[in-house]
C-alpha positions, 0 to 999 in steps of 0.5 A: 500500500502506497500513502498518495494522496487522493485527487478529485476528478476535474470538474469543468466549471465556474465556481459560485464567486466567479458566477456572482462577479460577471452579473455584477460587471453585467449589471454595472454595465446594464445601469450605465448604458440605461439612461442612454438607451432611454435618450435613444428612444426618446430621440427616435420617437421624437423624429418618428413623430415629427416624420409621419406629420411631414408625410401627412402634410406631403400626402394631402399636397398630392391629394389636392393636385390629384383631385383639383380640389384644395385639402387640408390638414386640420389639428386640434386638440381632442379631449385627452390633450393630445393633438389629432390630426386629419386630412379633409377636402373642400366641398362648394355648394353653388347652389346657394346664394352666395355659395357657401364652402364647407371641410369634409373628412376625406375617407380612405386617410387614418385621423392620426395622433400626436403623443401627448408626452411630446410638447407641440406649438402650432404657428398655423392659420386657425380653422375650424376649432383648430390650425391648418394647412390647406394645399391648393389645387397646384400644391401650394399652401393656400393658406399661407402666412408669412408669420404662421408656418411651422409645426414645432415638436419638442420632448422634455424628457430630452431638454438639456443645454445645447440638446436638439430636444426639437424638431420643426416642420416649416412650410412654404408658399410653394407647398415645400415642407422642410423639416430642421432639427434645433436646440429649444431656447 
């Protein structure tokens, strides 16, 4: 009989300290990146936002050219607070005296909605309980006000000195949208 010691087999493996020191660097890592991710996002709904109301704008500009009847899009604020948004077209009765001119809802294009936690400041013409943005049959702003015409979208999560925390939509007489980021002031 021989006195050797005796040997554990090699198990493959982590111990528990080893297990418990990479979640706690994954968390670490997990707490620094979440405010950026949040600000990603932030951003991203923010530009999202302001995009789908330029494309609406740009929709209602080829309807009114198509049709060769003016169209608008008509925002006002429904009872949550939140900005709706939808396009309508112009409709004459000439067989009244004088004429008269009524908006009615153009079927087909979804009423779309601004989300309430962003800030919006509309610098548009009013109409009809609201602001708007009338194209003429050629694709210009038939309502155009050289002091009334932009859209403005601003997320206050993203307010910080220097930050882009808005998006702006300007428009022209000639029916062109033009969208700019900006610092808010």
């Amino acid at each position: 009989m021989t006195n050797r010691p005796h040997r554990r087999p090699d198990r493959g493996g982590f111990t528990l300290i080893e297990v418990l020191v990479v979640l706690g660097i994954i968390g670490i890592l997990m707490a620094v990146a979440y405010p950026s991710i949040l600000n990603t996002m932030a951003v991203r709904n923010l530009e999202n936002q302001t995009r789908q109301v330029q494309t609406y704008l740009q929709q209602t500009k080829l309807r009114a050219v198509d049709a060769k009847f003016n169209h608008r899009v008509r925002f006002y604020q429904a009872d949550g607070g939140a900005w709706v948004y939808e396009m309508e077209r112009m409709q004459a009765n000439l067989a009244t005296r004088p004429p008269t001119v009524s908006w009615v809802r153009v079927p087909g294009p979804p009423r779309k909605a601004i989300s309430a936690r962003l800030a919006v400041t509309l610098t548009l013409p009013a109409a009809g309980g609201g602001f708007a943005v009338e194209f003429s049959p050629t694709g210009a702003v038939a309502n155009f006000d050289v002091a009334r015409n932009a859209i403005v979208l601003r997320d206050p999560n993203l307010r910080r000195p220097g930050r882009m925390d808005e998006r702006v939509l300007s428009l022209f007489m000639g029916g062109s949208i033009h969208y700019a980021k900006r610092a808010s002031s």
